[in-house]
C-alpha positions as CSV (number, residue, x, y, z in Angstrom):
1,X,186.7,68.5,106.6
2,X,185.2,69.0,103.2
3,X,183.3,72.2,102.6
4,X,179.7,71.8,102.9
5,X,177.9,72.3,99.5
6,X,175.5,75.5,99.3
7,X,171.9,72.8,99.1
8,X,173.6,71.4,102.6
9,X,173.9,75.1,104.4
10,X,170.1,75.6,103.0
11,X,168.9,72.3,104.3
12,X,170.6,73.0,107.5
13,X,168.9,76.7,107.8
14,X,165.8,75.6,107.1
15,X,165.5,73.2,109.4
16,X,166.8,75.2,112.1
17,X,164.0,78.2,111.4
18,X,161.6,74.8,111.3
19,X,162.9,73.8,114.6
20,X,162.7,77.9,116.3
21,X,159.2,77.8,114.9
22,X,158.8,75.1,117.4
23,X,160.3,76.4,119.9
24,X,163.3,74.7,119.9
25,X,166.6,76.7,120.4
26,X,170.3,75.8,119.9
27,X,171.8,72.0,119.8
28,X,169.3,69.7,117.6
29,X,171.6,69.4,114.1
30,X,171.7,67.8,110.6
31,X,174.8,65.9,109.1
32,X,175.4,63.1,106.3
33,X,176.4,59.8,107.3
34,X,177.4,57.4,104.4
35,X,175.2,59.1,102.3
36,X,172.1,58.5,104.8
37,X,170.6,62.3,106.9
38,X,171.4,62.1,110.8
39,X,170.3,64.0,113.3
40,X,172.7,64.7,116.1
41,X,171.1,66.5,119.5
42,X,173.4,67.8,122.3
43,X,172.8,67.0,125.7
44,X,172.3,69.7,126.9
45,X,169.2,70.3,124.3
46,X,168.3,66.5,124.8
47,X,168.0,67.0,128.3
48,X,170.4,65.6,129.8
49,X,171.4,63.0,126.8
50,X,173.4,63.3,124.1
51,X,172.2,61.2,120.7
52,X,173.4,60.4,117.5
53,X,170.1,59.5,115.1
54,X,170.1,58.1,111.6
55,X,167.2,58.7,109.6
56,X,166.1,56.7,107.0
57,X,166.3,59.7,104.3
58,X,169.2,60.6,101.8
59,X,171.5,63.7,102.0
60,X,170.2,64.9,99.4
61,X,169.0,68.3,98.1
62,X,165.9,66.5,96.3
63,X,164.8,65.3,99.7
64,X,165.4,69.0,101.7
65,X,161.3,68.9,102.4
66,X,161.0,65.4,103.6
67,X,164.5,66.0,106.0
68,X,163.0,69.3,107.6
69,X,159.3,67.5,108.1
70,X,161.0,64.2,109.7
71,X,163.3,66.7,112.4
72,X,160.1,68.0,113.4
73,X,158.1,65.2,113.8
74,X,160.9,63.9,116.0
75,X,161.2,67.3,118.4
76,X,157.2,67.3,117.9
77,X,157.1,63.5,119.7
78,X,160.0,64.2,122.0
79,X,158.1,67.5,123.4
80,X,155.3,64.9,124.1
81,X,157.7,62.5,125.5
82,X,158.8,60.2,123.1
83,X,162.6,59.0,122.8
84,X,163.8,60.5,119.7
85,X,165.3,57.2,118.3
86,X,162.0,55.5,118.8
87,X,160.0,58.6,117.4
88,X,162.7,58.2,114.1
89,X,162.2,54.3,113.4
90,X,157.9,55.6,112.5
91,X,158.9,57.9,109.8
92,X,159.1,55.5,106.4
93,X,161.0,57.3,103.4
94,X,159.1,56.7,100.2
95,X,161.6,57.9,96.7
96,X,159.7,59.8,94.2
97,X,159.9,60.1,90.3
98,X,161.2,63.0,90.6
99,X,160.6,63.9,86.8
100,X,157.1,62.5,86.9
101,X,156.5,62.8,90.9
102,X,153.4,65.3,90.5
103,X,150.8,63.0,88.7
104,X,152.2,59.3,87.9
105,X,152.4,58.0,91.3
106,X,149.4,59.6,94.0
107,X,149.7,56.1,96.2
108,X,152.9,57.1,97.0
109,X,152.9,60.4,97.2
110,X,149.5,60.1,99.3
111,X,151.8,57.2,101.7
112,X,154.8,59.4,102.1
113,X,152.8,62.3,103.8
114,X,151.6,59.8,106.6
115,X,154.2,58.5,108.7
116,X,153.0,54.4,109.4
117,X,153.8,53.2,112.9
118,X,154.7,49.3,111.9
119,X,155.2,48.3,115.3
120,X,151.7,49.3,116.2
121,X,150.3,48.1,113.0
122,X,151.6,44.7,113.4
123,X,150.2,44.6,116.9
124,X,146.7,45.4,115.3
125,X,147.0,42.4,113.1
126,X,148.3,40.1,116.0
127,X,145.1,40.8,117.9
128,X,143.1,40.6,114.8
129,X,144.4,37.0,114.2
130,X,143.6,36.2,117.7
131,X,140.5,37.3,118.1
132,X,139.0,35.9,115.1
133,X,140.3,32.8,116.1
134,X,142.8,32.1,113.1
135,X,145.6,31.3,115.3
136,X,146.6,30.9,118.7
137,X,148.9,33.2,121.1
138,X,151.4,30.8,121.3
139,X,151.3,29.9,117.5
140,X,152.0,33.9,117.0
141,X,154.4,33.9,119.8
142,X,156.3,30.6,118.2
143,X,156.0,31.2,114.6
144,X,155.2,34.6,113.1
145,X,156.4,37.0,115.9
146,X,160.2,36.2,114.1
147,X,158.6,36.7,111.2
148,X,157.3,40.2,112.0
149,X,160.5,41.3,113.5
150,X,161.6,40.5,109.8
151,X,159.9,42.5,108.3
152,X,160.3,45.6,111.0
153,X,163.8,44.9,110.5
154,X,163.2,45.6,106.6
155,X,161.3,48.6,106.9
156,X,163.3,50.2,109.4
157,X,166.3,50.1,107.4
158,X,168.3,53.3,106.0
159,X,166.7,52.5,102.6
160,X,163.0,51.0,103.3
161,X,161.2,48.9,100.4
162,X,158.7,51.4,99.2
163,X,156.1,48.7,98.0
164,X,155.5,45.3,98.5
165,X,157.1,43.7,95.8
166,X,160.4,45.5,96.9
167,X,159.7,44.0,100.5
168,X,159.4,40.3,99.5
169,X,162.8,40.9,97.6
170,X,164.6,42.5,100.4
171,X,163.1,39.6,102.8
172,X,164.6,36.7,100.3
173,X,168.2,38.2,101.7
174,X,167.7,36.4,104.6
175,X,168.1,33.0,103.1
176,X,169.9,33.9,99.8
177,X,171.5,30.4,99.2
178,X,168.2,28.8,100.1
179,X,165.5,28.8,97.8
180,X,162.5,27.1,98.0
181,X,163.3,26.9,102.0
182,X,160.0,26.1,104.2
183,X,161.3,29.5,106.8
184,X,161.6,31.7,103.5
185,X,157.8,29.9,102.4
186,X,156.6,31.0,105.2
187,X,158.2,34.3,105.7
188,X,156.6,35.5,102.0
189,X,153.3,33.4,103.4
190,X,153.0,35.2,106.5
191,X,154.7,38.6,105.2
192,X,152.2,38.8,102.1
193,X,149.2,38.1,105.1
194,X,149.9,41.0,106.7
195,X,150.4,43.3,103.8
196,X,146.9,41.9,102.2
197,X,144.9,42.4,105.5
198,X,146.3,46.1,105.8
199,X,145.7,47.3,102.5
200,X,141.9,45.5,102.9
201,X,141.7,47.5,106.0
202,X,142.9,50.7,105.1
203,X,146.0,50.9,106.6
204,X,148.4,50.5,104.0
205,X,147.7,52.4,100.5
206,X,147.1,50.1,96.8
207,X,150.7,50.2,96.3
208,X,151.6,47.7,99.4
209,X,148.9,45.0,98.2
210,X,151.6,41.9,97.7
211,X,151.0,39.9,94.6
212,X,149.6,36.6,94.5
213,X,152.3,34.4,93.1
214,X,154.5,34.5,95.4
215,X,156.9,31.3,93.9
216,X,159.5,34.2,92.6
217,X,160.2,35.6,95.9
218,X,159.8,31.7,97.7
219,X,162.8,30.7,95.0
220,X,162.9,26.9,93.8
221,X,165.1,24.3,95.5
222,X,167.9,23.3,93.9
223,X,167.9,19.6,95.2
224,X,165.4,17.5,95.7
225,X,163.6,17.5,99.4
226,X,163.7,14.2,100.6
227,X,160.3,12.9,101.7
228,X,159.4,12.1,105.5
229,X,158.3,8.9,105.7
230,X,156.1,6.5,107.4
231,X,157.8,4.6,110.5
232,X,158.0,0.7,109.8
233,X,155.9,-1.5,112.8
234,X,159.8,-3.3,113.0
235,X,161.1,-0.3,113.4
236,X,158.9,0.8,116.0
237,X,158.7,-1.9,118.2
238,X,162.7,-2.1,117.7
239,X,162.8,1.4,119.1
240,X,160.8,1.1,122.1
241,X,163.1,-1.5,123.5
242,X,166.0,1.0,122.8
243,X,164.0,4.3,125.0
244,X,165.7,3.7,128.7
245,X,163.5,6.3,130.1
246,X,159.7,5.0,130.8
247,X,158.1,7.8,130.5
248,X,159.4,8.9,126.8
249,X,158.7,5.1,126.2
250,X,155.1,5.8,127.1
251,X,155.2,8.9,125.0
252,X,156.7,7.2,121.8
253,X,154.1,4.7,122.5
254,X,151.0,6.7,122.5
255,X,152.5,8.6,119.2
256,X,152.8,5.5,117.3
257,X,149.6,3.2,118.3
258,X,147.5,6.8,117.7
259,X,149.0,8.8,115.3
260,X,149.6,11.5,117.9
261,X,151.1,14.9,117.1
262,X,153.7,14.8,120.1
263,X,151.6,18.1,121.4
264,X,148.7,16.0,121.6
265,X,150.6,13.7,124.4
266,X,149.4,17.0,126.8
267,X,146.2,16.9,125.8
268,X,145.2,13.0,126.8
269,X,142.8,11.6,129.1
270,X,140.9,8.3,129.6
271,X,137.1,8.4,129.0
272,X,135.1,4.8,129.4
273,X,137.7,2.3,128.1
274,X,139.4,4.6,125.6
275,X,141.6,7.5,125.6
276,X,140.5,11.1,124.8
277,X,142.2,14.0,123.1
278,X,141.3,17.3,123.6
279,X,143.6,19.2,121.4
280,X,141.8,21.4,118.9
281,X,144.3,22.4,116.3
282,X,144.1,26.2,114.6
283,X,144.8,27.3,111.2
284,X,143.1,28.9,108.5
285,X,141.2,26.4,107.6
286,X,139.9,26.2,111.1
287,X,139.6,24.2,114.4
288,X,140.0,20.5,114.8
289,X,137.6,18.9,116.8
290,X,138.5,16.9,120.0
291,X,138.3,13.1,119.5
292,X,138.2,9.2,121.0
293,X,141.4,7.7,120.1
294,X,141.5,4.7,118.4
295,X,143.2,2.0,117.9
296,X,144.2,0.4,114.0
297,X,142.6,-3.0,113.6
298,X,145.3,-4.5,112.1
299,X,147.7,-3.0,115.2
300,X,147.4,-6.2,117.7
301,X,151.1,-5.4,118.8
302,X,149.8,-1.6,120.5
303,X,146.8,-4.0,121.7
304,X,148.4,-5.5,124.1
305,X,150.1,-2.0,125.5
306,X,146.9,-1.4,127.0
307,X,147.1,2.0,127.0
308,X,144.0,3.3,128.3
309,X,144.3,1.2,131.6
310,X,148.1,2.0,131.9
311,X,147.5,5.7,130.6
312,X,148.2,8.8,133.4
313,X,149.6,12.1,132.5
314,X,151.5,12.2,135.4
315,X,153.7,9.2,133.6
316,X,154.5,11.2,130.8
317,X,157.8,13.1,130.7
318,X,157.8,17.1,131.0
319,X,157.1,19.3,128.1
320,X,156.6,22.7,126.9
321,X,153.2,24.1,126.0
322,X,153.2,24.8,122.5
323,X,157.2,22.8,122.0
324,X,155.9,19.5,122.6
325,X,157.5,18.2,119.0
326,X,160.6,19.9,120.0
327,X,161.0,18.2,123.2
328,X,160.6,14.9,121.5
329,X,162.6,15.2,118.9
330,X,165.6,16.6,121.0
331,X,165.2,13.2,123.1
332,X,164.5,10.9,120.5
333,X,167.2,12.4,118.5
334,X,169.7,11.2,121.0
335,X,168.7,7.6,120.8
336,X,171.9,5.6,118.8
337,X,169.3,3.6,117.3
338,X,167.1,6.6,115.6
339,X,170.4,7.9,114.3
340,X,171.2,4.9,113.0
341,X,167.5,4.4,111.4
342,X,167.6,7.9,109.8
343,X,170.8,7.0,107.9
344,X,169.3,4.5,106.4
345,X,166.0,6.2,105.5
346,X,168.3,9.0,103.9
347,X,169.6,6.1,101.6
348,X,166.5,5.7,100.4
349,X,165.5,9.0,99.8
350,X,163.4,9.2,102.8
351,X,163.4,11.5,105.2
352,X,162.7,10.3,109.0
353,X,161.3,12.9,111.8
354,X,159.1,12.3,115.0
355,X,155.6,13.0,112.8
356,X,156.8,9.6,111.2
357,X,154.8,7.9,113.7
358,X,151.8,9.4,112.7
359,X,152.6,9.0,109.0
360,X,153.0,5.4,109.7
361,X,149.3,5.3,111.3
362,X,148.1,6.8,108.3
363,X,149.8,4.4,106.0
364,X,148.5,1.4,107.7
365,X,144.9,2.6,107.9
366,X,144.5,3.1,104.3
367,X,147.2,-0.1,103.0
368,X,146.1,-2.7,105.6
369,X,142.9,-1.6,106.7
370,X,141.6,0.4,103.6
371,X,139.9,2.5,105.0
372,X,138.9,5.6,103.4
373,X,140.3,8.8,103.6
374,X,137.4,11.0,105.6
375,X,137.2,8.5,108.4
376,X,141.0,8.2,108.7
377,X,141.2,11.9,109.1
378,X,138.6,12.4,111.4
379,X,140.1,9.8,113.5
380,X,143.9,11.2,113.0
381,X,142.2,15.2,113.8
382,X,142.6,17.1,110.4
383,X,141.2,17.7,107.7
384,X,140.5,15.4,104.3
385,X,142.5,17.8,102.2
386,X,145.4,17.7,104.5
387,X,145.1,14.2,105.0
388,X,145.2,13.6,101.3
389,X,148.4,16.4,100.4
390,X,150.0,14.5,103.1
391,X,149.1,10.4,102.5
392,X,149.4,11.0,98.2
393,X,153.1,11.3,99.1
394,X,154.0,8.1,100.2
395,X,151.7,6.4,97.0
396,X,153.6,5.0,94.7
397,X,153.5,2.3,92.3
398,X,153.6,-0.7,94.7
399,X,151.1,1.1,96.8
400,X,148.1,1.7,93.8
401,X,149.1,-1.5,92.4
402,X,147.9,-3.7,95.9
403,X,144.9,-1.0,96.4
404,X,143.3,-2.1,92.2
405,X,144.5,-6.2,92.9
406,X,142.0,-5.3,96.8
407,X,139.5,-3.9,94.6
408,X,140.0,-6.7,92.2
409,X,139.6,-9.6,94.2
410,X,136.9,-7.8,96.6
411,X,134.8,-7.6,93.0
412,X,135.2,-11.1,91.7
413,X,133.9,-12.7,95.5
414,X,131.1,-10.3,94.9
415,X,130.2,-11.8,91.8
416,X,130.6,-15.4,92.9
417,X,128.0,-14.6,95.5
């Protein structure tokens, strides 16, 4: 074994005298592993369990302080019961200038004397999100709880980021051959979120406020993302005749003559002649409001479903709170003939997925039935600006070119009268 170096004997003696202060006697110890402080603690003096701890600090003389104040912090939380591993992962090691460390950086300085509990500041924002009524539990639960444990993962490491730039970065690792990538979108989106409301709240000190471009850390696809498209009235009348099962048929049914978001399908019932959905969508833009289903004039084929006289929920096939989509898209993903259908989308350069149906509803109410945009979103249950970032996809030239001949021929019978 190499000799220890004289800075290493005084880091050692220190924190030992630290420790005795304390009241702690033999069998809590400091070594290096790969270049990273560990704290090794007998059984005897662990009582009962022997432990092996890596810190997140450097062996390194210029860090002797920040070493001796972390060991006591730990024996400080395990005298008051806490495990000494879990007692380790709060203590975040901020590095220091250490030529300018006294005046050109206070934030950090101010930030590396406080020792931030993450896991209990995360849980603050969860219920803050809640409560105001931003999101739902299950959308938490479903979506940004991986997120989160992301970004625990990140601080928690041997070398935490120190700011937020530097915790973006280390988040784009997770998808390094995938820029541009919706899960790395939203990991910055919902990463930045939490780092914005912290520092607004006090927190998290100046230096952790994320920036507001985030494109450099999101990345730019390298190959064009194929567009999901509207499903085809051939195609969806071909692909009820291929569902075996009658209660996915219903399902597929009710997606395509409504525009249904395949959660809604839980969320049905009937209400004087027509069916009523009671789904109030979350975001933060707000709530959706519960609506009448309706039928598209120009859709005589889902007429003669007759939905609302034929509708129960009991006829509907199981499915998860909150994975409704995914339970439909696992079926209908199994069907020969939605394979085969997909393949040939892709050849277009179209994308085909379960919200298809409701794409197609949108597409039809404004290219058959021109009607405008606010009452097409109020009957599809979102807003007019997502309606329109969604439809403006799917208009191209053939599209604008029927909407101006419409307008053209609607004008010249107005004149004539």
């Amino acid at each position: 074994m190499a000799k220890a170096a004289a800075w290493e004997i005084a880091i050692r003696v220190e924190a030992s005298h630290a420790l005795s202060r304390k009241g702690c006697g033999r069998g809590w110890a400091l070594t290096q592993h790969r270049g990273m402080t560990r704290l090794n603690i007998t059984a005897r003096a662990g009582g009962g369990k022997r432990r092996q701890i890596q810190l997140p600090i450097p062996w390194h003389f210029d860090q002797a302080r920040k070493i001796v104040d972390a060991v006591c912090a730990i024996y400080t939380d395990f005298q008051n019961g806490i495990e000494p591993a879990d007692a380790a992962r709060k203590i975040i090691f901020v590095a220091e200038d250490v030529d300018n460390h006294s005046s050109s950086h206070p934030d950090i300085e101010k930030e590396a004397a406080v020792q931030i509990d993450w896991n209990e500041l995360i849980e603050h924002y969860r219920d803050y999100r809640i409560r105001s009524g931003e999101i739902k539990a299950s959308t938490w639960e479903r979506v940004h709880r991986y997120h989160m444990k992301l970004v625990l993962d990140a601080i928690t490491s041997p070398a935490p980021p120190r700011d937020a730039r530097q915790l973006l970065d280390r988040l784009t690792h997770h998808w390094p051959d995938k820029p541009g990538g919706r899960t790395r979108q939203i990991q910055m989106q919902s990463s930045s979120a939490l780092l914005r409301w912290a520092v607004a709240t006090g927190h998290l000190s100046a230096t952790w406020d994320p920036p507001r471009d985030l494109r450099p850390f999101v990345g730019r696809s390298r190959t064009a993302r194929a567009i999901t498209t509207p499903l085809a009235v051939e195609h969806i009348l071909a692909l009820l005749d291929a569902i075996p099962d009658a209660r996915w048929r219903l399902a597929f049914q009710l997606m395509a003559a409504y525009g249904l978001r395949p959660e809604e399908l839980r969320h049905l019932q009937p209400r004087q002649g027509y069916l009523w959905c009671s789904y109030e969508k979350v975001n933060s833009r707000g709530r959706t409001k519960p609506r009448t289903l309706r039928l598209l004039p120009c859709d005589d084929w889902a007429s003669e479903w007759r939905l609302p006289d034929c509708f129960s929920a009991e006829r509907l096939p199981p499915m998860r709170s909150g994975f409704a989509g995914n339970d439909f898209g696992r079926y209908i993903r199994r069907r020969p003939l939605w394979r085969k259908l997909c393949r040939e989308y892709e050849a277009r350069g179209e994308k085909l997925v379960p919200y298809s149906c409701r794409h197609g509803y949108a597409h039809r109410a404004h290219v058959i039935c021109d009607l405008p945009p606010k009452v097409v979103a109020a009957a599809m249950g979102h807003s007019v600006q997502t309606h329109l970032a969604a439809y403006s996809r799917w208009c191209g030239d053939d599209v604008v070119d029927d909407a101006f001949a419409r307008a053209s021929r609607r004008l010249e019978r107005q004149k004539a009268v």
